[in-house]
C-alpha positions as a printed NumPy array, in Angstrom:
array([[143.494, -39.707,  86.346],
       [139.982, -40.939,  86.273],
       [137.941, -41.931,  89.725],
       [137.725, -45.146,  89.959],
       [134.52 , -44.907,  91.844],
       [132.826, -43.676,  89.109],
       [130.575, -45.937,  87.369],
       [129.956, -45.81 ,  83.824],
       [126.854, -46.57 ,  82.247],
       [127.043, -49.525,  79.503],
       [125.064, -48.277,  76.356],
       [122.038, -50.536,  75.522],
       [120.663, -52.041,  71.809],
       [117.067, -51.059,  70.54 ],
       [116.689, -54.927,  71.316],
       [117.478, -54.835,  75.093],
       [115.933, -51.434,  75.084],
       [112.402, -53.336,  73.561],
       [112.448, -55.91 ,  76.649],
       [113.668, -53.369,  78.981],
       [109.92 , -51.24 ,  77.982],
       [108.622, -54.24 ,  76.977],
       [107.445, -52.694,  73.451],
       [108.293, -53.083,  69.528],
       [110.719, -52.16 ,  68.055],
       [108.465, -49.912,  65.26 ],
       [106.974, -48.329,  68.953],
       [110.441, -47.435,  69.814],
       [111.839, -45.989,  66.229],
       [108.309, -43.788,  65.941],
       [109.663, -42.304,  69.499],
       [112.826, -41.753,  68.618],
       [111.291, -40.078,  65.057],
       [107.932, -38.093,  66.524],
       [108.974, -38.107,  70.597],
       [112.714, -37.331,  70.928],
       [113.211, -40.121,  72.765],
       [116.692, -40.217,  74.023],
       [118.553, -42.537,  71.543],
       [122.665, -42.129,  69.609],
       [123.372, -43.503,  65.949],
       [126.241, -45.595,  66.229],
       [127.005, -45.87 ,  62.683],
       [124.034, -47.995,  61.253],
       [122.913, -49.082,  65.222],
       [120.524, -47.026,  67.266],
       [122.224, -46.587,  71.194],
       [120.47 , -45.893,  74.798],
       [121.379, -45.078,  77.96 ],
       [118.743, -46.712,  80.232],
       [118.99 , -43.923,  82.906],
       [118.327, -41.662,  79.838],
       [115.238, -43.324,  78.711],
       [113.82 , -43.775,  82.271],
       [114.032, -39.867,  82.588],
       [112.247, -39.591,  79.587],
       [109.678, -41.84 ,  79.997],
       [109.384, -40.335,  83.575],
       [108.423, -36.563,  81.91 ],
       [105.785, -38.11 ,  79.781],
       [107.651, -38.957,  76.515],
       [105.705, -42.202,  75.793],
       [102.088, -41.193,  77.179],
       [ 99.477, -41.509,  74.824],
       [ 98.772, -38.309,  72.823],
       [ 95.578, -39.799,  70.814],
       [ 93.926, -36.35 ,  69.988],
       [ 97.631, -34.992,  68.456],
       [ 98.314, -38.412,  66.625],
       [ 94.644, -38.067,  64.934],
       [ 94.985, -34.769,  64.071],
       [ 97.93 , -35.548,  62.104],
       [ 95.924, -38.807,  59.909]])
């Protein structure tokens, strides 16, 4: 029987994701591509769990890396 004080996360769209960051959505598909951002393929829609992404973001998943993104142009 589950515990019904447990409370389960809702999984979030790349569209409430965007306002949550407040970023485009190109920003946030180049993370999930280049930055392993924390992010589930449900069938054709991309998935998030926010407390996933803050944790992410948190250990320096979306800081700027200029002098790795030139070296790749």
């Amino acid at each position: 029987m589950a515990d019904n004080n447990m409370i389960i996360e809702k999984w979030s769209t790349l569209k409430e994701v965007q306002e949550y960051l407040g970023v485009g959505r190109e920003t946030i598909l180049q993370w999930i591509a280049k930055r392993n951002m924390p992010a589930y393929k449900v069938g054709r829609l991309w998935k998030f769990k926010l407390s996933e992404v803050d944790d992410w973001i948190r250990s320096g998943g979306a800081a700027e890396e200029e002098k790795i993104e030139k070296a790749d142009e």
